[in-house]
Residue frames relative to the residue before (quaternion, step in Angstrom):
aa qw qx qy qz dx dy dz
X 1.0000 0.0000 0.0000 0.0000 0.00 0.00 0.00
X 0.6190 -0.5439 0.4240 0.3757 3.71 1.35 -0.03
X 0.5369 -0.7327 0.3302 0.2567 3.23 -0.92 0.51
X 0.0589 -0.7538 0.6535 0.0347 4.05 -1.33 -0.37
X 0.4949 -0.6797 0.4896 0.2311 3.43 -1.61 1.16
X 0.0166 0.8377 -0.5417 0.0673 3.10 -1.23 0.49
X 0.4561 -0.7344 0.4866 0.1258 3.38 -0.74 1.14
X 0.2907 -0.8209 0.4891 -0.0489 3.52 0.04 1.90
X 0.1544 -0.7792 0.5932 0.1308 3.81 -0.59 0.26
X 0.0980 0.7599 -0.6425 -0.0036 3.63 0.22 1.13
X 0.8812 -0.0634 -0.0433 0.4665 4.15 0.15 0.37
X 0.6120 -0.4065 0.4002 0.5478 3.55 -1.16 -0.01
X 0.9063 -0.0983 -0.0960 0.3998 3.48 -1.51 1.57
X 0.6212 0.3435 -0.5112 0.4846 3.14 1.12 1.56
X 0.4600 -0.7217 0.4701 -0.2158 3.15 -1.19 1.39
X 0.6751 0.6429 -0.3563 0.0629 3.43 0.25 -0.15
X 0.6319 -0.5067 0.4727 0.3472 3.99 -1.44 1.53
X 0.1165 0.6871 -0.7002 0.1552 3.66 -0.68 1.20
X 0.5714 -0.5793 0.5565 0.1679 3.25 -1.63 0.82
X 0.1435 0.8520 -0.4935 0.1003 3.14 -0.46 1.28
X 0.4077 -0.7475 0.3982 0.3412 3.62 -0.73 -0.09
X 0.7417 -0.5379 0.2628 0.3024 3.00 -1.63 1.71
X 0.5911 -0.5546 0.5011 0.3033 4.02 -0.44 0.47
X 0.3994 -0.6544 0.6019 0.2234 3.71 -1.08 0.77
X 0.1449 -0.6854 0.6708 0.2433 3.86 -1.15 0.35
X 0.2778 -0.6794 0.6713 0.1033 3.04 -1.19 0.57
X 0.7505 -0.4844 0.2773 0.3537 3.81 -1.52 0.08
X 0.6878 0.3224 -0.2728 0.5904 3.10 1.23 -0.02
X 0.6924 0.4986 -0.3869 0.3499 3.35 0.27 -0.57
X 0.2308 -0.7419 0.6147 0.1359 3.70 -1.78 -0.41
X 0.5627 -0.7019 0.4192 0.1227 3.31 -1.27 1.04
X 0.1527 0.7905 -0.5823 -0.1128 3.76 0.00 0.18
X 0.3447 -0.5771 0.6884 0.2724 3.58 -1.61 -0.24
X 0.4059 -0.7872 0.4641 0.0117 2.99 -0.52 0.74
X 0.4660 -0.6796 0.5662 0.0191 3.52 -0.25 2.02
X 0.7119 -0.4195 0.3563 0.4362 3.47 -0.82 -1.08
X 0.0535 0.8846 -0.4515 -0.1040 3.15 -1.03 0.47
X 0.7188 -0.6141 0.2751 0.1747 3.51 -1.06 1.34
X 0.3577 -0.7403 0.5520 0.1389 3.54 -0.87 0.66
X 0.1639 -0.7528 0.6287 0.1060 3.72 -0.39 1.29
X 0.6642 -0.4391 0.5001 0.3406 3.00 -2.08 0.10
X 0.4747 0.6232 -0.3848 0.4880 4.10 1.61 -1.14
X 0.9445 0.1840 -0.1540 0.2242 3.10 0.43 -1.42
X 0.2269 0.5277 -0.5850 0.5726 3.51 1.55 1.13
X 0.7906 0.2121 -0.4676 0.3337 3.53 -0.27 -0.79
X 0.5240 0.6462 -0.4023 0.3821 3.88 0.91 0.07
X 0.6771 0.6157 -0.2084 0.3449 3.16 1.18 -0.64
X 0.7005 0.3842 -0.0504 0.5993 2.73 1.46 -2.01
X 0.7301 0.4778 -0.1304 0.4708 3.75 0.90 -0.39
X 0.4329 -0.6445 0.5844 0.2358 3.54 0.67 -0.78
X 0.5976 0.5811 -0.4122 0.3679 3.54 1.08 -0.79
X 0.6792 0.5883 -0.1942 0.3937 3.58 -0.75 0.93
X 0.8050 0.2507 0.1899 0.5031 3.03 0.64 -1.55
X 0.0179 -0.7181 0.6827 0.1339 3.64 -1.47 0.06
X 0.6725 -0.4422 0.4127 0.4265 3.20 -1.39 0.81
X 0.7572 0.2785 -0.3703 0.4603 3.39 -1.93 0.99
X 0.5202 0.5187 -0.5286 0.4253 4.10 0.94 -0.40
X 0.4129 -0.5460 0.7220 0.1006 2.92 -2.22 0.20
X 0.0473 -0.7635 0.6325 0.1214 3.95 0.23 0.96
X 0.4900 0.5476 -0.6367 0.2337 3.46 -1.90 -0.09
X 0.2014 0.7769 -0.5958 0.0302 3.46 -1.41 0.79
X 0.4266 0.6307 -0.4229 0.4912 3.59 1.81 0.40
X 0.4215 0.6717 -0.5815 0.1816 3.80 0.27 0.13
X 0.0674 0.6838 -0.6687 -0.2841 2.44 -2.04 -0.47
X 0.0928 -0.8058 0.5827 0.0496 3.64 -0.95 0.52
X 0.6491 -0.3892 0.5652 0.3282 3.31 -2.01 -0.71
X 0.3308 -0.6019 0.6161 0.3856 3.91 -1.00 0.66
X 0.0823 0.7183 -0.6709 -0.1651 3.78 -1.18 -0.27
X 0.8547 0.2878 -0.2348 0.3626 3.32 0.86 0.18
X 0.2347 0.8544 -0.4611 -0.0470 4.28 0.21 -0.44
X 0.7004 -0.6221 0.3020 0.1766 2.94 -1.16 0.75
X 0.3932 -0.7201 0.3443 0.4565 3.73 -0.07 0.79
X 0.6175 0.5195 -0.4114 0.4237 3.85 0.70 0.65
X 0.3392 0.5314 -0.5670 0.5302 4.01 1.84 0.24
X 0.1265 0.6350 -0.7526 -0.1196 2.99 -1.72 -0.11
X 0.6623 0.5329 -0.3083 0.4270 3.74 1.10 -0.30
X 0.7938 0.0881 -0.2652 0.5402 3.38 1.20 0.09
X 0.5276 -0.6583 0.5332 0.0634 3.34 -1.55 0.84
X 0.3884 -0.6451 0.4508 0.4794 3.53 -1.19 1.42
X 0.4559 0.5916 -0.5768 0.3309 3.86 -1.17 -0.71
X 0.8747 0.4234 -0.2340 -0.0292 3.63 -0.25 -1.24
X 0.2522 -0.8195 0.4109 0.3098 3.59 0.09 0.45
X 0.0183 0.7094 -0.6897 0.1440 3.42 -1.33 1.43
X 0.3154 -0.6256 0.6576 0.2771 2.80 -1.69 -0.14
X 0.0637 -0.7855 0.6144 0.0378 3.87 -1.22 -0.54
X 0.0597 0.6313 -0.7732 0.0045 3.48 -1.76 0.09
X 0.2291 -0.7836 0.5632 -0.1277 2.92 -1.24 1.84
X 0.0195 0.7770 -0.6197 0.1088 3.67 -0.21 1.46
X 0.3997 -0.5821 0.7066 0.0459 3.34 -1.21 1.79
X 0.0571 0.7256 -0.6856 0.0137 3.82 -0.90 0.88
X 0.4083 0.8892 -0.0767 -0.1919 2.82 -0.86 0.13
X 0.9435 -0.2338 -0.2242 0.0693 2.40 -1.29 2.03
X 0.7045 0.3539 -0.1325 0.6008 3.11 1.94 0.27
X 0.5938 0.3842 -0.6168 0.3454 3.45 0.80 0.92
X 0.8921 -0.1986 0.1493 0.3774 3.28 -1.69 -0.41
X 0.7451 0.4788 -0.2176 0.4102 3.77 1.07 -0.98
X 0.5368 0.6565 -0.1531 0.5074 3.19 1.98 -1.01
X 0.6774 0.4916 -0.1904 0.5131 3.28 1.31 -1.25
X 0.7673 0.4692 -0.1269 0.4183 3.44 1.49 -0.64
X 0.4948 -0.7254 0.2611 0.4011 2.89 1.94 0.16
X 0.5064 0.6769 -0.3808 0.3748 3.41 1.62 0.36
X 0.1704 -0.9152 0.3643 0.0252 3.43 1.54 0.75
X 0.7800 0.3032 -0.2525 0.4857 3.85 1.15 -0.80
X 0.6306 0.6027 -0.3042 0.3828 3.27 1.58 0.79
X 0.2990 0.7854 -0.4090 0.3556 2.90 2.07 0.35
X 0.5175 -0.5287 0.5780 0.3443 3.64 -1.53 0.60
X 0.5324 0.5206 -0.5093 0.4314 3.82 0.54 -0.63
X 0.5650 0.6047 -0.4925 0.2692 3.94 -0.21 -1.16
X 0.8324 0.2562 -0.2816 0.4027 3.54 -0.19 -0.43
X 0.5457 0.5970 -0.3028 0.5041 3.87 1.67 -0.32
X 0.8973 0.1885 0.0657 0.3937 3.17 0.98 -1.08
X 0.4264 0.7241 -0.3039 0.4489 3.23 1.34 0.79
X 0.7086 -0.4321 0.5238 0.1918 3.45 -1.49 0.07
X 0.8449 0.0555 -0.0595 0.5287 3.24 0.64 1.75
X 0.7398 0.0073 -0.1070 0.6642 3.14 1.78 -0.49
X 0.7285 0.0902 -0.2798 0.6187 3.43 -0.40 1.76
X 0.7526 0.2734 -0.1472 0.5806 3.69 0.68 -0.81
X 0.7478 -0.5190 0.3163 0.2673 3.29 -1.27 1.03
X 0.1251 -0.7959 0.5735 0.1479 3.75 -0.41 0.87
X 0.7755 -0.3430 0.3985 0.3494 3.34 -2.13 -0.49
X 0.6769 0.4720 -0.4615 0.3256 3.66 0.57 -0.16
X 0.5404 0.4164 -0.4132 0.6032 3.18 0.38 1.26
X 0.5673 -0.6747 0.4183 0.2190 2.95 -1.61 0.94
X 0.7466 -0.0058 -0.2971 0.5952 3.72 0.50 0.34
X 0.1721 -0.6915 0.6994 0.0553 3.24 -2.15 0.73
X 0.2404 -0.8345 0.4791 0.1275 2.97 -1.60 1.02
X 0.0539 0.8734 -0.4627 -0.1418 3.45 -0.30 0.87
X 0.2110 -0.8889 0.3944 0.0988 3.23 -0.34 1.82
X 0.7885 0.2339 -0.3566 0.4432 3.52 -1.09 0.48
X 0.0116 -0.8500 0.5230 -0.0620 3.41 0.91 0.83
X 0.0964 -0.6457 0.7562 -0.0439 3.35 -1.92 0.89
X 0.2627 -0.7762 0.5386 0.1959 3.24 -0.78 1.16
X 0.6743 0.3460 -0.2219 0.6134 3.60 -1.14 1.33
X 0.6606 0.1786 -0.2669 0.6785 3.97 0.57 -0.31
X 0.8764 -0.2106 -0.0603 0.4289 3.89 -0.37 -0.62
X 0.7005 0.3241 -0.4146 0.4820 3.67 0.85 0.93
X 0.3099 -0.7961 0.5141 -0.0766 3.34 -0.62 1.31
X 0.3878 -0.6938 0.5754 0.1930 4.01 -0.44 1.24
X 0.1151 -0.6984 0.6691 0.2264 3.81 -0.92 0.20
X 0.3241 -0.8194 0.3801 0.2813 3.11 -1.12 0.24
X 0.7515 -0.4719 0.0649 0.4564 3.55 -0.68 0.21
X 0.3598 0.7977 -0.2946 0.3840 2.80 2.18 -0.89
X 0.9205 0.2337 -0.0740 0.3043 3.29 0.01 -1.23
X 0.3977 -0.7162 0.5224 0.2367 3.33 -0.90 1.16
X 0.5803 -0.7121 0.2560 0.3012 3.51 -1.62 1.06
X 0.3071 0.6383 -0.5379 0.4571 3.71 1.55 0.92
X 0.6601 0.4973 -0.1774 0.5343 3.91 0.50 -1.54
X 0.8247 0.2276 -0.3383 0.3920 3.69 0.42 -0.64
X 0.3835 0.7976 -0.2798 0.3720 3.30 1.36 0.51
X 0.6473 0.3156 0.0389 0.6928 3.01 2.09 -1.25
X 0.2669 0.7278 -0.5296 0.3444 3.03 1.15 1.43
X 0.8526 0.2269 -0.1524 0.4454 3.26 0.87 -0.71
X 0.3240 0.6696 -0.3492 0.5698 3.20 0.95 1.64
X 0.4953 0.3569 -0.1808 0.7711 3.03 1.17 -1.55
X 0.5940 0.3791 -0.6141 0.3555 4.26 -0.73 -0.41
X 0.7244 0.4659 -0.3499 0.3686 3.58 0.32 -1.90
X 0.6235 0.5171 -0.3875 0.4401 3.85 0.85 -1.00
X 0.7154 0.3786 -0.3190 0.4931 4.25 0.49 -0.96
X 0.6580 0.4041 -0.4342 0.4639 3.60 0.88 -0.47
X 0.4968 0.5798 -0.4549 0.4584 3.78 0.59 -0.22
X 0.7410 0.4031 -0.3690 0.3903 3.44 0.10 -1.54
X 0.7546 0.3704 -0.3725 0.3933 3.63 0.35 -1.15
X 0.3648 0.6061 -0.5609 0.4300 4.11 0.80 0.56
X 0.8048 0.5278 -0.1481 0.2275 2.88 0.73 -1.04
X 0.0369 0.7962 -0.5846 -0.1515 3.58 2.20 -0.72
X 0.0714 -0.7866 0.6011 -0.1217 2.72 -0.59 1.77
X 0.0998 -0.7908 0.5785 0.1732 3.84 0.00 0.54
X 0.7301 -0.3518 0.3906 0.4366 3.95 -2.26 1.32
X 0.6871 0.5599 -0.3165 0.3380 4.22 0.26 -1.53
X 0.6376 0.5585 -0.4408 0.2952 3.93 0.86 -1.47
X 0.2269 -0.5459 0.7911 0.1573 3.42 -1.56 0.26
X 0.1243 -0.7811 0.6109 0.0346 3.35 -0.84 1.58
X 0.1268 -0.6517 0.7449 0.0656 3.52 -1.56 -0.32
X 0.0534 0.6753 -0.7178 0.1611 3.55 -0.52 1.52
X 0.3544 -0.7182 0.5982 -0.0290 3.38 -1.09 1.80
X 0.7438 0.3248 -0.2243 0.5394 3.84 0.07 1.45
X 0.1095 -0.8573 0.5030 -0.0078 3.54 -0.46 0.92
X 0.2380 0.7982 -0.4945 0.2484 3.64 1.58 0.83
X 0.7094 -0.3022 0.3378 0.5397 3.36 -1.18 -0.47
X 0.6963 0.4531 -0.2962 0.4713 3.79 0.67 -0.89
X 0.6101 0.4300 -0.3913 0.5382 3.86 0.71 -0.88
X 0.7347 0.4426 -0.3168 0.4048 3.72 0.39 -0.79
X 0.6676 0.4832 -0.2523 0.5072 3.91 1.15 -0.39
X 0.4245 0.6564 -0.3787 0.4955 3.48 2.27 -0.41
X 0.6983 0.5511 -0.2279 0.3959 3.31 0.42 -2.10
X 0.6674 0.5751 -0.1577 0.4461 3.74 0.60 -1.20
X 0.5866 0.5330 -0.3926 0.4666 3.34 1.12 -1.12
X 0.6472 0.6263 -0.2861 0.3272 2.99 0.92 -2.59
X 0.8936 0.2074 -0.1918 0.3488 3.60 0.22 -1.61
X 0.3130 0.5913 -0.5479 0.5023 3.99 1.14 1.15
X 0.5285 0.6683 -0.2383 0.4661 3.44 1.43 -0.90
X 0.3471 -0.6702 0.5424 0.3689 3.78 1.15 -1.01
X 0.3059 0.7828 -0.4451 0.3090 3.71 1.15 0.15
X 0.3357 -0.7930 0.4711 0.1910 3.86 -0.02 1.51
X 0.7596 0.0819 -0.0029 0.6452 4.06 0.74 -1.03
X 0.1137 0.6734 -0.7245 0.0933 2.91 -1.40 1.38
X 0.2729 -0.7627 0.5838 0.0542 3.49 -0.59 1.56
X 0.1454 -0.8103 0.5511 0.1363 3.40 -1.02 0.53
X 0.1156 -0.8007 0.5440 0.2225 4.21 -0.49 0.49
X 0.1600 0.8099 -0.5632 0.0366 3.35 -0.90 0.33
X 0.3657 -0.6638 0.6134 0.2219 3.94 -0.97 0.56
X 0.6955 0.4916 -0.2906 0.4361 3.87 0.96 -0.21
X 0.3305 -0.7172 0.5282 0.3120 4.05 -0.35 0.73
X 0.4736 0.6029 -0.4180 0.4873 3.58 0.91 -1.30
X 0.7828 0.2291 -0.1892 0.5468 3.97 -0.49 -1.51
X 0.6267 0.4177 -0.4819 0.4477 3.75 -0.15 0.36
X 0.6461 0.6171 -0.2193 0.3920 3.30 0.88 -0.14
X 0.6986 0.4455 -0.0620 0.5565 2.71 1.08 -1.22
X 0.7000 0.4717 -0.2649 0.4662 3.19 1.76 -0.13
X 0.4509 0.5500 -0.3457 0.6121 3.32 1.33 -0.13
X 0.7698 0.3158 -0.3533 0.4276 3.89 0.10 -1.11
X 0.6273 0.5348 -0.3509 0.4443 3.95 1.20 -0.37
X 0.5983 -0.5291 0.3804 0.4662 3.71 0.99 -0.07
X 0.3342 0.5440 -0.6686 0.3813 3.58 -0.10 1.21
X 0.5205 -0.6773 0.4702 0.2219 3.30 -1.33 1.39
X 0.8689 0.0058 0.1667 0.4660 3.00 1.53 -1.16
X 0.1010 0.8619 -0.4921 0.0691 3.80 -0.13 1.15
X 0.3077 -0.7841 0.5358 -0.0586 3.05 -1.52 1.35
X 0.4497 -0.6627 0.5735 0.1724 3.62 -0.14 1.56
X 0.1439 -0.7693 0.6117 0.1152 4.30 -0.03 1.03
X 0.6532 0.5693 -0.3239 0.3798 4.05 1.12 -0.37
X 0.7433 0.3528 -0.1869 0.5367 3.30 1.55 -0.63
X 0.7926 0.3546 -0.1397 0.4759 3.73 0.93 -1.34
X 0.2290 -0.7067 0.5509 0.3803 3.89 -0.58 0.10
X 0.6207 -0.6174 0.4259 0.2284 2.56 -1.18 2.04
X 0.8128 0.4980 -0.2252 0.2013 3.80 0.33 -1.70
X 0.4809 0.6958 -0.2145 0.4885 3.10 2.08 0.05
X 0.8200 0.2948 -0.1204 0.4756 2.99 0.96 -1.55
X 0.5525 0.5678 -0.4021 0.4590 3.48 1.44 0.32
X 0.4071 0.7822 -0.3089 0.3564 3.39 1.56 -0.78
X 0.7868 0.4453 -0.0147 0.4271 2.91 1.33 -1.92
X 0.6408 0.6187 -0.1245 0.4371 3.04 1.05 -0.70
X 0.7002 0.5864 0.1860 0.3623 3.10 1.60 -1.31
X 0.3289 -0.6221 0.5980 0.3836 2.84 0.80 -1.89
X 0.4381 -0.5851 0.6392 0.2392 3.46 -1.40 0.17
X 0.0981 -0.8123 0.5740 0.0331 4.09 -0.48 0.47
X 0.2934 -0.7852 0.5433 0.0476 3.75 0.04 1.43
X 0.2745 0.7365 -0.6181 -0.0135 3.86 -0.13 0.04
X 0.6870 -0.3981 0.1634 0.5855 4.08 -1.19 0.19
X 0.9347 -0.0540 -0.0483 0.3480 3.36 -1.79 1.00
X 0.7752 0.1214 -0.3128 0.5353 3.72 0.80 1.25
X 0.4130 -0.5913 0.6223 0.3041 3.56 -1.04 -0.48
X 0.2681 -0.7108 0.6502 0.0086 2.94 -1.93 0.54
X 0.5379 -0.5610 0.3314 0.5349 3.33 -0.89 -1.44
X 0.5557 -0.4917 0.4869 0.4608 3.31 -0.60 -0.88
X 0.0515 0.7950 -0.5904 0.1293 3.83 0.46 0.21
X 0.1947 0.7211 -0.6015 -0.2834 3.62 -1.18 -0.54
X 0.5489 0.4773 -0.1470 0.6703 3.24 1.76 0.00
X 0.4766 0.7545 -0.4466 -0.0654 3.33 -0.73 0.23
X 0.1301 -0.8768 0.4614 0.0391 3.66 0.14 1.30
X 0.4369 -0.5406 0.7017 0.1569 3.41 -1.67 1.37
X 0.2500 0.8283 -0.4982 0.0566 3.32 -0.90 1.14
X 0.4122 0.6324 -0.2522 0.6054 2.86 2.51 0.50
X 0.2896 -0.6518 0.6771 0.1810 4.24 1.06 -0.22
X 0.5832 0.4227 -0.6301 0.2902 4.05 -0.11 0.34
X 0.4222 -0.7194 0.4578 0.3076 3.77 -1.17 0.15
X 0.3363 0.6660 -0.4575 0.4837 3.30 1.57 0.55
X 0.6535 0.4525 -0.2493 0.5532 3.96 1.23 -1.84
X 0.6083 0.6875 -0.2398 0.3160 3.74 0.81 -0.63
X 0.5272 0.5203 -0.1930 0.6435 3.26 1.67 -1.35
X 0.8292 0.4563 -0.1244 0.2980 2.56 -0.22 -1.71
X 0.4117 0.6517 -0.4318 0.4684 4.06 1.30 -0.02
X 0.8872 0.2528 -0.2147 0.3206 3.12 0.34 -1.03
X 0.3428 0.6861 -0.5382 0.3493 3.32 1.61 0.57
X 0.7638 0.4802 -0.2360 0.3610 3.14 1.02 -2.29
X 0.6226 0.6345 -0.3745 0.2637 3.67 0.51 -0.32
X 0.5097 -0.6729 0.4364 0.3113 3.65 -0.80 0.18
X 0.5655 -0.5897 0.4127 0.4027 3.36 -0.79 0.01
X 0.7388 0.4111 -0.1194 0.5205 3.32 -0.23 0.90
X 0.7547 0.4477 -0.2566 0.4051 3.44 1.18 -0.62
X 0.8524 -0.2488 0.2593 0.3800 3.50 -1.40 -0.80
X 0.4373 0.7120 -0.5262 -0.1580 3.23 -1.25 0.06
X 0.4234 -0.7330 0.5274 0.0733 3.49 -0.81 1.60
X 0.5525 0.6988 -0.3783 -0.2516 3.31 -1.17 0.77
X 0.4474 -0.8067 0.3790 0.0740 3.17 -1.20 0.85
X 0.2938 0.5998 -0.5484 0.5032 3.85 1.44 0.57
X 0.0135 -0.5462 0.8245 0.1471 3.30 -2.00 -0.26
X 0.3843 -0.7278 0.5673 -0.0287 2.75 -0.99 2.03
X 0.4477 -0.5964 0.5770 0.3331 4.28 -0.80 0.55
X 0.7944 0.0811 -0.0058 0.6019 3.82 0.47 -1.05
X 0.6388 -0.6087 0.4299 0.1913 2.93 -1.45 1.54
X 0.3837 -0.6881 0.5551 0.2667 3.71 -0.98 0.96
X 0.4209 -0.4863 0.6959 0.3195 3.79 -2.02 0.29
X 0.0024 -0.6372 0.7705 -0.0186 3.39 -1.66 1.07
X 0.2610 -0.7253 0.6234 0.1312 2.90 -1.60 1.13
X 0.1880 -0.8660 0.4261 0.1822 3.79 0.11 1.47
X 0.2873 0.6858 -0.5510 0.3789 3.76 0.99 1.18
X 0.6996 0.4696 -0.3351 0.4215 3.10 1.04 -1.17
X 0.4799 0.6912 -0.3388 0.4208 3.79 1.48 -0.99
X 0.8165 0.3110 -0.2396 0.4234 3.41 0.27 -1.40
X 0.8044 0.2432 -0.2722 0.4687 3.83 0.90 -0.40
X 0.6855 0.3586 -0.5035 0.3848 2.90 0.66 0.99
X 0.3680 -0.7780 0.4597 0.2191 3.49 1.35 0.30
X 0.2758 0.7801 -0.5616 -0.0109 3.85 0.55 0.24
X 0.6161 -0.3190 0.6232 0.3610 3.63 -1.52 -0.39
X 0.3712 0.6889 -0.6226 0.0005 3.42 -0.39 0.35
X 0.3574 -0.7347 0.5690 -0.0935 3.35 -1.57 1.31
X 0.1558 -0.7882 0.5944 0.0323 3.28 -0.80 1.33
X 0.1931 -0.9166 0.3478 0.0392 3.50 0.04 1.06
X 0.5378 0.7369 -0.3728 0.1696 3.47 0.62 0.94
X 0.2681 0.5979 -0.5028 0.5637 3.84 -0.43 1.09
X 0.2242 0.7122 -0.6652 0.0068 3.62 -1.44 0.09
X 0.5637 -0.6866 0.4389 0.1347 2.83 -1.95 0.61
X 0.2599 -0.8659 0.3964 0.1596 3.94 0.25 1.02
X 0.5747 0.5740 -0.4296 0.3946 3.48 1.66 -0.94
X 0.6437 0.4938 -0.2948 0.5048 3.33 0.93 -1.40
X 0.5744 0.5818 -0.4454 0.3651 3.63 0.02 -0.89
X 0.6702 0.4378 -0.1827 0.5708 3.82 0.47 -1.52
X 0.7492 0.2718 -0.3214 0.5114 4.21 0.21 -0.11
X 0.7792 0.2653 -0.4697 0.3191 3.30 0.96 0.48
X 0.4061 0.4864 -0.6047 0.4825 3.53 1.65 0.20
X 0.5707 0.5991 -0.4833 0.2858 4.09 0.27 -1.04
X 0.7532 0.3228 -0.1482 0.5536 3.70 0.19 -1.27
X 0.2517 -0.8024 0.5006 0.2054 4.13 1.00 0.05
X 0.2028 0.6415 -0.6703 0.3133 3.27 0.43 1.62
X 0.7454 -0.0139 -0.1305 0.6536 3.73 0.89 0.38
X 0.3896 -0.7085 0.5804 -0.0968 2.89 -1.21 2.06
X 0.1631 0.8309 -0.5319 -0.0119 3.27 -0.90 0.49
X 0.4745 0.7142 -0.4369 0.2717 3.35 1.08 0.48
X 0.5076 0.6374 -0.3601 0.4544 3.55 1.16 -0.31
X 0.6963 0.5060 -0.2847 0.4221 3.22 1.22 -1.25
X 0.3822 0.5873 -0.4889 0.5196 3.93 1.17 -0.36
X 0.0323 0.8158 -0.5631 -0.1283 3.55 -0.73 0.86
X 0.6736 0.3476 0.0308 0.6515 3.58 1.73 -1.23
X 0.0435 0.6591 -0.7361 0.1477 3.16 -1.18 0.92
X 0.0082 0.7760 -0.6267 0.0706 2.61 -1.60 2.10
X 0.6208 -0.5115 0.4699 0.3636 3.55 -1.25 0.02
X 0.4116 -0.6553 0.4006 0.4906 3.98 -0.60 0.08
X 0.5403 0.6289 -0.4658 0.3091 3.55 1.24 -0.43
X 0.7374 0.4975 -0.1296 0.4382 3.31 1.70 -0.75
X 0.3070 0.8526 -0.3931 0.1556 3.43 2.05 0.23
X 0.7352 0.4479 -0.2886 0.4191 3.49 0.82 -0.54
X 0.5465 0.4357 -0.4416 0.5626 3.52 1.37 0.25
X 0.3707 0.6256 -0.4916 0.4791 3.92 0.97 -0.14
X 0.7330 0.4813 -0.2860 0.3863 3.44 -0.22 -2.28
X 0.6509 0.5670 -0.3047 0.4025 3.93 0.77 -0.91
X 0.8033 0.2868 -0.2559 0.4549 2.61 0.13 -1.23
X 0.5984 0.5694 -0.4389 0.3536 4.05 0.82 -0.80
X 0.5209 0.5540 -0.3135 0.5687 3.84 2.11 -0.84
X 0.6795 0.3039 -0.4401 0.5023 4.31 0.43 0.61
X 0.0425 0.7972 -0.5801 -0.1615 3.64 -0.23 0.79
X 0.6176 0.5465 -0.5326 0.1901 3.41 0.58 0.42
X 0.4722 0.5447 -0.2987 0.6254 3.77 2.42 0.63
X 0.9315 0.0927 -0.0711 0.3445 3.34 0.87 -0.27
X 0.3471 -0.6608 0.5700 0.3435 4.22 -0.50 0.47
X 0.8609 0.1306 0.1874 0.4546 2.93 -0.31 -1.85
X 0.0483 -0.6083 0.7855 -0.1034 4.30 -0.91 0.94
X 0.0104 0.7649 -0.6386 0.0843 2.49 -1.39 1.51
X 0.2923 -0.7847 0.4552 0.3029 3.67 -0.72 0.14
X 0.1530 -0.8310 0.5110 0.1578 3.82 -0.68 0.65
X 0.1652 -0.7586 0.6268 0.0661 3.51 -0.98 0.42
């Protein structure tokens, strides 16, 4: 079928665009070109770490593109269209699979879309055995191929919130002001959520959180956070100390400082959601666990139908958050710069 570039991963913080050849389609499967495609938090720590990934992979799974090819078994989707997708190979016979817990399989990270299987940083992708609506996804006209790019982001952010059954009364605290913490906060207040606090160590993302609808945001590098949530919040007595008043509180920053520190800001009894992936493992003090008895939530999976009706109807913006746009010739300045968050939200790659 001819060749196409593609961002190779030959070690931690090497990278390099190599000529390769265009992917076979098979009868199930389909061909996209590839639009643009997003920089995760998985795949910085894949980059800079190794974690994820083996040498010769192709990472990316935020895209979106154009079909140009399907297999003479598609019949539900059509060359011309532009979608996005994420393709997970379970399979289908251990315990979680058997249980219908399908994003708890051991296969997911071996056999997926971006990790083990061929990602978006490259100019065509194949996503084989395709289902429309499970791992291929119409865009609409609405969106432009930056916005449909941060489709699956915005899924992991709507599939989080509804973990949470958030209720109009809760007084949240979401810890991170990335593209996901910021599509969290938005979710929360489409919800009807009255106080959503936002932490962050970055002025740039604190900004951008205040002008996106946060009730409230707190600079965690300059102000103490446990003060100004106190206030905001409430005070939260639990046995033989205090806390806050949280009923919600999501890790959406992966540091093990936001990690600790969750289970201060929360109430007794309430939420906690998280959805960073920290590089180094965090210290818990499981006193606070047992008297305070929270909810805690591991938030991973997401929801694309929803995702796409709320970038469509723009109850959760994310262009502003696109801060950098690169070429692929330029993918390993991307990975850098997407590795300083106090310069950037969102790095993206265009084609």
């Amino acid at each position: 079928m001819g060749t196409m570039k593609a961002a190779v991963y030959h070690g931690p913080r090497d990278l390099r665009v190599e000529t390769i050849d265009i992917p076979e389609v098979g009868a199930r499967d389909i061909l996209l070109k590839v639009d643009a495609c997003g920089i995760c938090g998985s795949d910085v720590h894949s980059y800079g770490t190794g974690l994820y990934i083996k040498k010769g992979q192709i990472m990316g799974h935020e895209f979106s593109g154009e079909v140009v090819k399907v297999g003479r078994d598609v019949k539900e989707i059509r060359v011309g269209e532009k979608g996005t997708g994420f393709y997970s190979e379970f399979c289908g016979s251990c315990y979680w699979c058997k249980n219908k817990q399908y994003i708890l399989c051991p296969n997911l990270f071996k056999a997926s879309t971006g990790y083990g299987l061929p990602g978006a940083f490259a100019e065509y992708i194949v996503i084989p055995n395709v289902k429309k609506n499970i791992s291929f996804f119409t865009v609409p006209n609405e969106l432009d191929k930056f916005t449909a790019a941060t489709i699956e982001p915005v899924s992991v952010a709507a599939h989080s919130v509804a973990l949470c059954q958030p209720k109009m009364e809760d007084k949240i605290v979401i810890m991170g002001a990335g593209l996901i913490g910021n599509a969290i906060m938005q979710i929360f207040k489409e919800y009807g959520v009255d106080k959503v606090v936002v932490t962050e160590v970055s002025e740039q993302r604190l900004a951008f959180a205040k002008k996106l609808g946060a009730d409230h945001v707190i600079n965690a590098a300059k102000e103490n956070v446990m003060e100004r949530v106190k206030a905001l919040v409430g005070i939260g007595p639990y046995h033989f100390n205090e806390g806050a008043m949280a009923d919600i509180v999501v890790d959406a920053a992966g540091a093990p400082s936001a990690v600790e520190q969750s289970f201060e800001l929360v109430r007794s009894g309430g939420t906690i959601a998280f959805v960073g992936l920290p590089e180094k493992k965090a210290s818990l003090d499981t006193t606070k666990i047992v008297h305070k008895s929270p909810r805690i939530l591991g938030c991973l999976g997401g929801d694309f139908n929803k995702s796409i009706e709320l970038l469509k109807n723009k109850k959760v913006m994310t262009n502003d958050l696109i801060t950098h746009v690169f070429t692929l010739d330029h993918v390993k300045e991307a990975f850098e710069t997407q590795m300083k968050p106090h310069k950037s939200v969102k790095v993206m790659i265009e084609f």
